[in-house]
C-alpha positions as CSV (number, residue, x, y, z in Angstrom):
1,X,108.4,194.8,-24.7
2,X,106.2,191.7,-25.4
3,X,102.6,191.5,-24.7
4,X,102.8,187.3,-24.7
5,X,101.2,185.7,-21.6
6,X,103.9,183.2,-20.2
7,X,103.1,180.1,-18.3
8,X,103.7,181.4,-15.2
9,X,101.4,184.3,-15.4
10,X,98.6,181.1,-16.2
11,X,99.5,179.6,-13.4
12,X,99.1,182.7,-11.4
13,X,96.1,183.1,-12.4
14,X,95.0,179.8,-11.7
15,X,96.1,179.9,-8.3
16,X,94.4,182.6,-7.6
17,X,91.3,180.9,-8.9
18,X,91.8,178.2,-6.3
19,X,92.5,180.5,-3.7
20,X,89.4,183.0,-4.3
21,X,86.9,179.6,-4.9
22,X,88.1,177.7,-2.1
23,X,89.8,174.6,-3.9
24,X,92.4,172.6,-3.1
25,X,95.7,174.5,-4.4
26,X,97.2,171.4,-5.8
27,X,96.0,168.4,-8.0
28,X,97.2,165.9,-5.7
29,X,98.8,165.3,-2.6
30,X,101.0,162.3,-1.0
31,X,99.6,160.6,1.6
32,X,102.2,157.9,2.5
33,X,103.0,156.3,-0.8
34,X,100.1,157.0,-2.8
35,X,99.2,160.7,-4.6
36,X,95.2,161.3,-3.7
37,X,93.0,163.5,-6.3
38,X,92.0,166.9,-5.0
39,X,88.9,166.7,-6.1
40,X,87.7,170.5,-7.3
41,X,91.3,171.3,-8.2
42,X,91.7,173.8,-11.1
43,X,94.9,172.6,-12.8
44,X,96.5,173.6,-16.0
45,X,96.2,170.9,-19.3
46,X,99.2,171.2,-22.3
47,X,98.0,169.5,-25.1
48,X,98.6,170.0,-28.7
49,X,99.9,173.3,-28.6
50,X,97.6,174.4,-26.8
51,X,96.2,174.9,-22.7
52,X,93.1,174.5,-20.9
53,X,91.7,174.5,-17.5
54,X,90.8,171.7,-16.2
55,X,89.1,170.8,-13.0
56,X,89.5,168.0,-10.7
57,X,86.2,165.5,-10.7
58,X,86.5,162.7,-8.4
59,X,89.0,160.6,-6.9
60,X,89.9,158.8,-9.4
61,X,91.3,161.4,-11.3
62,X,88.6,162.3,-13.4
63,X,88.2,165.9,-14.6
64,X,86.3,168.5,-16.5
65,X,86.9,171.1,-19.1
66,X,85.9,174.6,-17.4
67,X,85.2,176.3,-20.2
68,X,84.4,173.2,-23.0
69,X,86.7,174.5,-25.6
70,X,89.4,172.2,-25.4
71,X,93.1,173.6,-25.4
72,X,93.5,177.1,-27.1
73,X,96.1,179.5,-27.0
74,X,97.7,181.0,-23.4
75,X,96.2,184.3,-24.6
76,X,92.8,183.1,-25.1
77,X,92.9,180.8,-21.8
78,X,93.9,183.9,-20.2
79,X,91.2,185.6,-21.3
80,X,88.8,183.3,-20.1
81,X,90.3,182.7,-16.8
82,X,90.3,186.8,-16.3
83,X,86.4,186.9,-17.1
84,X,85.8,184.4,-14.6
85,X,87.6,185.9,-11.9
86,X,86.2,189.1,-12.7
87,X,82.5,187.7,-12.3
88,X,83.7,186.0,-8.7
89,X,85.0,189.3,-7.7
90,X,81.4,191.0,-8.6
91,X,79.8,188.0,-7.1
92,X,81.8,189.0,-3.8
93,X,81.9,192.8,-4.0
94,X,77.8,192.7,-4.0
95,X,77.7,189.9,-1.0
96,X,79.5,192.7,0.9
97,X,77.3,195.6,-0.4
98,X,74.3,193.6,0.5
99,X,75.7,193.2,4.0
100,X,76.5,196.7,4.5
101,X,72.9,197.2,3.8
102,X,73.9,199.8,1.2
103,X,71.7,198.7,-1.6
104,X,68.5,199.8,0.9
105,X,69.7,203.1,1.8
């Protein structure tokens, strides 16, 4: 059994992050022969044998580092990307609890 985190569990992951945030799913998109930005994306980066999140700026393709650490290992990313949907699910499970009143009672 291997406790390595593939690529497709990262992307997982990421798509869930776009779903949960409500961001466009996919980088870009064709509209008649050109591919337009999604601007607030979260996409995956490969770069020196590393990953990182990276999130869609503007239009013109620009983007961010989520977490400003540059590319580190799946695991680590993984990691990250875990804690952070963690926190939005805390974020959410309270909003609820607040509208069921629950935290007056």
């Amino acid at each position: 059994m291997s406790n390595s985190i593939s690529l497709a569990f990262l992307k997982a992951q990421i798509q869930r992050l776009n779903i949960v945030t409500g961001s466009p799913v996919e980088p870009y998109v064709r509209v008649g022969d050109k591919f337009v930005c999604q601007i607030g994306n979260y996409h995956l980066s490969g770069a020196y044998g590393g990953y990182a999140l990276h999130r869609m700026g503007n239009d013109g393709g620009g983007i961010s580092d989520v977490f400003r650490s540059g590319h580190v290992s799946k695991r680590e990313l993984s990691t990250r990307i875990s804690s952070m949907l963690a926190g939005i699910d805390a974020v959410y499970v309270e909003d609820i609890l607040h509208e069921m009143d629950v935290f007056t009672r």
